[in-house]
C-alpha positions as CSV (number, residue, x, y, z in Angstrom):
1,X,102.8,109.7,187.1
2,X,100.6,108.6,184.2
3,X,96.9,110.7,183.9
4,X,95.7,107.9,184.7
5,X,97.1,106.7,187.7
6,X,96.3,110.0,189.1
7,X,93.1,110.3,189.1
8,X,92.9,106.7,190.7
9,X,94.6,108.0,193.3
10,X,92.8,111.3,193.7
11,X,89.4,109.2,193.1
12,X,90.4,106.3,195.6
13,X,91.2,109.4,197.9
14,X,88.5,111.2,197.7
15,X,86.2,108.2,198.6
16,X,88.6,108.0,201.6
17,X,87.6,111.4,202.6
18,X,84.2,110.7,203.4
19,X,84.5,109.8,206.6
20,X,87.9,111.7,207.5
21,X,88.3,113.7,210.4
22,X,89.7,117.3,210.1
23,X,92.9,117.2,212.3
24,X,92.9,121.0,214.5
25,X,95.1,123.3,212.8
26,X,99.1,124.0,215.3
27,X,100.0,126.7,216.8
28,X,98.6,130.0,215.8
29,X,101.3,131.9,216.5
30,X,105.5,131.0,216.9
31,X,108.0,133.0,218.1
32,X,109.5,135.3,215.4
33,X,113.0,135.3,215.0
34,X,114.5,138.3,215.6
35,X,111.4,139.7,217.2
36,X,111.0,143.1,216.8
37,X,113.1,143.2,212.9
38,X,110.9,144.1,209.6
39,X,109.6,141.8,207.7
40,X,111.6,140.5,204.4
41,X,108.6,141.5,202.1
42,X,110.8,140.3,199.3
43,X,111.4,136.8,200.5
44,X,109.4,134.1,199.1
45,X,108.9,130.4,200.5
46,X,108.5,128.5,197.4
47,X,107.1,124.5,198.1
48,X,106.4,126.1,201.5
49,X,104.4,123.3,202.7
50,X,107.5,120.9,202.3
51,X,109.5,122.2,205.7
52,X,109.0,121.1,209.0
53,X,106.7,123.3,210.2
54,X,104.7,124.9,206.4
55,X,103.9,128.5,207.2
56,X,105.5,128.8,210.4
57,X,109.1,128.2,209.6
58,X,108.9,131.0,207.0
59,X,106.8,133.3,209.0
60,X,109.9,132.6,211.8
61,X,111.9,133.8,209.5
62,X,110.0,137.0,208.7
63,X,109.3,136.0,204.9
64,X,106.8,137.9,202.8
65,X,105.4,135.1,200.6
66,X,104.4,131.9,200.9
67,X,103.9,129.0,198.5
68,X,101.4,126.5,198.3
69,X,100.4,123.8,195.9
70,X,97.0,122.4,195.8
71,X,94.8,119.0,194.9
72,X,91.1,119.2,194.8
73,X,89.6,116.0,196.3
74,X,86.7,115.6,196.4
75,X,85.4,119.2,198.1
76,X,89.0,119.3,200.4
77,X,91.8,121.2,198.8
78,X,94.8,119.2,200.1
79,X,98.2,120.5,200.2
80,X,101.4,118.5,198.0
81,X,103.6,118.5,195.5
82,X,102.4,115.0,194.1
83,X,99.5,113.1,193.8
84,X,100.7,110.2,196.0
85,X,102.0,112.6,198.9
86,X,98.2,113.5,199.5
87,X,96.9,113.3,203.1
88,X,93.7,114.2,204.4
89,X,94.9,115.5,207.3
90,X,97.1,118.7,205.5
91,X,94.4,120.4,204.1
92,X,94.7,124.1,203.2
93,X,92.9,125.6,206.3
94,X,95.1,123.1,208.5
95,X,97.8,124.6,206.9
96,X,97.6,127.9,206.4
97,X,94.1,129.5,206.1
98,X,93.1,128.4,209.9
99,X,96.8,129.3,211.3
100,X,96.8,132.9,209.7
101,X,93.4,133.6,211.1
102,X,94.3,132.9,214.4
103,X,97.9,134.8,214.0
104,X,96.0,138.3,212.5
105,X,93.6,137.9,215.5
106,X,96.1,137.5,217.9
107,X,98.7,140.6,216.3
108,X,95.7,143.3,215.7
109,X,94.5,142.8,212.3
110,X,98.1,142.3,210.9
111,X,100.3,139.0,210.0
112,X,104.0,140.6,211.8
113,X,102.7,142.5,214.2
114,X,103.5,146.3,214.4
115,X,103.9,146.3,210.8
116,X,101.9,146.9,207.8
117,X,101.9,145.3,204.6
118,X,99.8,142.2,203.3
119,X,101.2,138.4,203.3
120,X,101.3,137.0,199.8
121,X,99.7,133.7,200.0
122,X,100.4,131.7,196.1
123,X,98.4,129.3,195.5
124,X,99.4,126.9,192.9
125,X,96.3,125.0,191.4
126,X,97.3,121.0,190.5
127,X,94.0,119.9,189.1
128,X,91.5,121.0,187.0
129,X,91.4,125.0,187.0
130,X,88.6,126.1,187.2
131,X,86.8,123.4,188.9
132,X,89.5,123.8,192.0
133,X,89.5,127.2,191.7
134,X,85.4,127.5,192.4
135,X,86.1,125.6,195.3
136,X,89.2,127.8,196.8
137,X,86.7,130.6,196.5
138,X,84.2,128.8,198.2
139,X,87.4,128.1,201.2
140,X,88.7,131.9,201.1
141,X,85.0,133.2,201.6
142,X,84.8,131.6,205.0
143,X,88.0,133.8,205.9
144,X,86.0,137.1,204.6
145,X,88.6,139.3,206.8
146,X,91.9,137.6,206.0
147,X,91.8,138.7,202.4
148,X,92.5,141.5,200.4
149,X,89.6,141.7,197.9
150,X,88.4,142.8,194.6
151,X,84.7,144.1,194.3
152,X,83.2,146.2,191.5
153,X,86.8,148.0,190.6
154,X,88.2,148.3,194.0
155,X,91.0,146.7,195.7
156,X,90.4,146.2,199.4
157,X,93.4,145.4,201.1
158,X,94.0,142.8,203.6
159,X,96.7,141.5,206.0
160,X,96.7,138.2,203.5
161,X,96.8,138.5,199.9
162,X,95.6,135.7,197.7
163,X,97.6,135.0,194.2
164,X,96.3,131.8,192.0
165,X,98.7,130.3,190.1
166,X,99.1,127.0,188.2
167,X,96.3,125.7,186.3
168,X,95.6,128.4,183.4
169,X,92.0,127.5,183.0
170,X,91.2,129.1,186.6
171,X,91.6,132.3,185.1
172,X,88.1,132.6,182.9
173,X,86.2,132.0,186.8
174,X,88.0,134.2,188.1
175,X,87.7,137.2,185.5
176,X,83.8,136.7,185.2
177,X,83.7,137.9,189.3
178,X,82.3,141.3,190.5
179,X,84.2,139.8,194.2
180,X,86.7,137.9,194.7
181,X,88.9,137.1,197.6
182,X,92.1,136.3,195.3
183,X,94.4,137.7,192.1
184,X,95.6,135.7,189.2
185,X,99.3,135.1,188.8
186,X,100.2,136.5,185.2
187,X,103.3,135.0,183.0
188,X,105.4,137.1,181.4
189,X,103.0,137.0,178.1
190,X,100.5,138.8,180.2
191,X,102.9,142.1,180.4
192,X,101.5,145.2,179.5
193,X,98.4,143.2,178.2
194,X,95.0,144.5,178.7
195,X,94.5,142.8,182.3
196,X,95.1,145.1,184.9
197,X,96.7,144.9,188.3
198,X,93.1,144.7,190.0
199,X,93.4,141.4,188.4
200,X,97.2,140.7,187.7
201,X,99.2,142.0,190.5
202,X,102.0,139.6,189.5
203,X,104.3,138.6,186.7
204,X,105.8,135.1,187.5
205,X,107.9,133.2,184.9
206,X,110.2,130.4,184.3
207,X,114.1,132.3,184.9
208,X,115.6,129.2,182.7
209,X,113.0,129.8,180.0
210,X,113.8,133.5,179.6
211,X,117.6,133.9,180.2
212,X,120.8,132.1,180.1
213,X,122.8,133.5,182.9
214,X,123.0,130.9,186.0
215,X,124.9,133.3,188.1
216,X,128.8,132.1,187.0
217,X,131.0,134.7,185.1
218,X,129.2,138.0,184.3
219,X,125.6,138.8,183.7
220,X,125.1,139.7,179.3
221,X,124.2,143.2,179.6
222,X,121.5,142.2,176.8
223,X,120.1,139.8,179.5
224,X,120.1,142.7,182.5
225,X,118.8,145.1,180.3
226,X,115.9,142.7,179.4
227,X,115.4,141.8,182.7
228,X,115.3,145.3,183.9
229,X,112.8,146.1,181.2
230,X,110.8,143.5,182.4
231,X,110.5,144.4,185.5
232,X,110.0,148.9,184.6
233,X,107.1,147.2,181.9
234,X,105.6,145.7,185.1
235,X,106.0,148.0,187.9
236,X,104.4,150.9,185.3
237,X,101.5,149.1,185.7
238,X,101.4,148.4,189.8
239,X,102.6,144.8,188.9
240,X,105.1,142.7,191.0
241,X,108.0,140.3,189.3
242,X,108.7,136.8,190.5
243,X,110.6,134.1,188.8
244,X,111.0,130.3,189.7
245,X,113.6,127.8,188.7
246,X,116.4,130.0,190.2
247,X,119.7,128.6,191.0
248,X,119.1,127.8,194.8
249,X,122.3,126.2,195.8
250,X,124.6,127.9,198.6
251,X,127.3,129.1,196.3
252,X,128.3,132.2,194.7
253,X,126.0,131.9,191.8
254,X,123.1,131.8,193.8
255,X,124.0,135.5,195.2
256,X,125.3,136.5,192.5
257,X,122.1,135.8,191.0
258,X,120.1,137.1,194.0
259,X,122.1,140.5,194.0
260,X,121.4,141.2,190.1
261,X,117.5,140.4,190.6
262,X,117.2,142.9,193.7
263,X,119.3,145.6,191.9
264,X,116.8,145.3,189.2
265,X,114.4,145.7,191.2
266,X,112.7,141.8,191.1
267,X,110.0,141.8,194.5
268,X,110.2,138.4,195.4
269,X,113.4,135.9,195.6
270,X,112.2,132.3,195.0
271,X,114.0,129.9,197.6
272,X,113.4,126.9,199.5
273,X,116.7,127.7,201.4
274,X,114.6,130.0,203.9
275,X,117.5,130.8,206.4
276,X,120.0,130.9,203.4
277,X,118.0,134.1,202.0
278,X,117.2,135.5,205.1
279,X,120.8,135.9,206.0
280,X,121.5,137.3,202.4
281,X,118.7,139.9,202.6
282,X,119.3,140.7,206.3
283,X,123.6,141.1,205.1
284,X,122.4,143.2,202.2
285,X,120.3,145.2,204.4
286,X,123.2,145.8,207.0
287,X,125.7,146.6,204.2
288,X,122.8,149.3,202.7
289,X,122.6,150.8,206.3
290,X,118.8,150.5,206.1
């Protein structure tokens, strides 16, 4: 879609807003499949919002990350992947922020209950930084107890954990904090930089833009070494590694693919296939004996 055209849309939206009625968030809570099982920290819903059921269906399936991309309209951060697939009604508390708050209350403080460990929630900004950005933080600080948070060299941690991504001009807001109630998604020119994990807890990058390998034939030891120096560079410095534009067909590849990044020690998979990696992880777990 032309620039343009978007912000027509986002304008004629916005307008629309005025009078719209916030929609009350579903269920807090769903049954968890396989009640009682740990939680797949590594799994990651990426376009989360785009299942049946955003949030839920991946918290049914015991993921550890969640993805969600963001429009600011107006002062409503609504959830989509485009511009013309904007709704009033799916804003971010709708979505996620009032559904988590009710499903910590409800499990004691904790997002799987009996188990610690924080829920990465990514956000990935659409529009304008650091305009958005101000206006997340303005959404997060009504949820002061949801969020691990950053004040005055401390880290805080809570049983959600907030990641911005997208937009790169949220970053210069979001450094001049003494709080904050979220981190800042690094790329992988940001490894072993001067930022610290305070502030960059996680590496993300494009996999296609970085190696050739699409999980047929053998992995180029020159590409498994780089990606296993990637990820001892960032777990040196209490950074996570996550990359997007994985191969996420059922196949082969795709577990080929999946085995090499968990034996290099990669902490989130990137899917939208959320059953499909839950059986791989939970097979890979059974096969391990742990």
């Amino acid at each position: 879609m032309a620039l343009t055209t978007r912000r027509r849309a986002l304008t004629t939206l916005g307008a629309a807003l005025a009078g719209a009625v916030t929609l009350p968030a579903g269920p807090a809570t769903a049954g968890e499949r396989g009640h009682g099982t740990r939680p797949l920290w590594r799994a990651h819903a990426h376009n989360d919002y785009e299942h049946p059921r955003p949030l839920l269906d991946a918290l049914d399936h015991r993921f550890g990350s969640v993805e969600a991309d963001i429009y600011l309209v107006g002062d409503q951060l609504l959830v989509a992947h485009d511009p013309e697939d904007l709704d009033p009604a799916r804003t971010l508390e709708s979505l996620y922020l009032d559904p988590l708050a009710a499903r910590v209350r409800a499990n004691r403080g904790r997002v799987y209950r009996g188990y610690r460990g924080s829920l990465q929630l990514l956000v990935d900004i659409k529009t304008e930084g650091a305009s958005t950005y101000r206006e997340l933080d303005r959404h997060l600080g009504r949820y002061r107890h949801l969020f691990t948070t950053y004040a005055k060299g401390h880290v805080r941690p809570g049983p959600v954990t907030a990641v911005v991504s997208g937009d790169r001009a949220a970053r210069a807001p979001m450094e001049a904090q003494a709080v904050r109630r979220a981190f800042y998604d690094g790329r992988l020119a940001d490894l072993g930089g001067p930022a610290p994990a305070s502030f960059i807890p996680l590496i993300s990058d494009n996999w296609t833009l970085n190696f050739t390998w699409q999980g047929v034939g053998a992995f180029p030891d020159a590409e498994r070494e780089k990606l296993r120096g990637i990820v001892r560079t960032a777990h040196r410095r209490g950074q996570k590694v996550r990359f997007w534009a994985t191969p996420d067909l059922v196949g082969p590849a795709r577990d080929a693919l999946w085995g090499e990044l968990l034996a290099a020690g990669v902490d989130f998979l990137n899917t939208d296939d959320l059953a499909g990696l839950e059986e791989f992880l939970d097979t890979r777990r059974s096969v391990r004996g742990r």
